[in-house]
N, C-alpha and C positions, 0 to 999 in steps of 0.2 A: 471461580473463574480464573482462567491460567492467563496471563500474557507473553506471548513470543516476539523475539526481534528475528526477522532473516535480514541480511546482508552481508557487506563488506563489513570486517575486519573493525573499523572505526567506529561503523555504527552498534556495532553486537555491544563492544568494549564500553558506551558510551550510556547503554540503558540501562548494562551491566550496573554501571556506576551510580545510575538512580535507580535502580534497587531491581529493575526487570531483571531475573536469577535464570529465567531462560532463554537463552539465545544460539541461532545455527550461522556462524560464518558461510557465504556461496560466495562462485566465482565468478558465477555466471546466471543470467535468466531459465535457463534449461534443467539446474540445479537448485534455483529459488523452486520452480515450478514443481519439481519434484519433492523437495522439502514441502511443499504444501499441499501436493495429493498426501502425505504421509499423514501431517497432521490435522489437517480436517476430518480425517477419522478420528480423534481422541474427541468426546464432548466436553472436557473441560475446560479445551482451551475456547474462549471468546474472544483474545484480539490480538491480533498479526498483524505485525507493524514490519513494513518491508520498505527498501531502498526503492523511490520511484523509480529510478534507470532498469534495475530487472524489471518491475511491475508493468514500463511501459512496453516487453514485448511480448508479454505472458497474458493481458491482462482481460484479453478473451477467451481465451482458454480459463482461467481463473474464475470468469464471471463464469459461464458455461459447471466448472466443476461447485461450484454454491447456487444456482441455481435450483429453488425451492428451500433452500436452508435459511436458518435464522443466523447459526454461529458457523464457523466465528465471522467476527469481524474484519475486513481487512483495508487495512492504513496505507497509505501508501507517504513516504515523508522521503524529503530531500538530501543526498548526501554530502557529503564534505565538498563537494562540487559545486554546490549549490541549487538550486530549484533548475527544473527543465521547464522551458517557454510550452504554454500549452495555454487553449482556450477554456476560460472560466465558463463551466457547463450550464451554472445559471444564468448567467450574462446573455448566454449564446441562444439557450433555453426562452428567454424572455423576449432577445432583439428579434427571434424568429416567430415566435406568439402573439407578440404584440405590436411589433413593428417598432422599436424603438430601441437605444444602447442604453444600459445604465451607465453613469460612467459614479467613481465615486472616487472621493478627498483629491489625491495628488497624480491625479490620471492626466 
């Protein structure tokens, strides 16, 4: 099983460096997205690890092209930016199910 990084620049260089050996710099969401109709045709790769900032405007179209498939995987992690505000889908998943927040440690 192969692992890939797409992103910016920082992030490629970064997994480079713990030992991820393939990696595709984008510039953009439009160019993630195509970088990853590419590679989802190869079955060796299992997990793509991508910049959340493209993933959040791709990331139906994404779900849409894996759709029935098992691989790969796909990650989505934070850039040098820092994490983007977005609602914990378990959280959200649960206070709507069951009528209740989780809250947890230093909330």
């Amino acid at each position: 099983m192969r692992i890939v990084t797409i992103g910016d620049l920082e992030t490629v260089v970064g997994f480079r460096l713990a030992g991820v050996k393939e990696g595709y710099v984008v510039e953009n969401s439009k160019e993630a997205l195509k970088k990853i109709e590419e590679l989802i045709k190869n079955n060796e790769i299992g997990l793509i690890i991508i910049n959340e900032r493209f993933m959040m405007d791709i990331r139906k179209d994404v779900e849409a092209l894996l759709e029935g498939r098992e691989k790969p995987l796909i990650v989505d992690i934070p850039d040098k930016k820092g994490a983007i505000e977005r609602v914990d889908v378990i959280k959200e998943l649960t206070r709507k199910a069951v009528g209740i927040e989780i809250k947890l440690g230093g909330e």
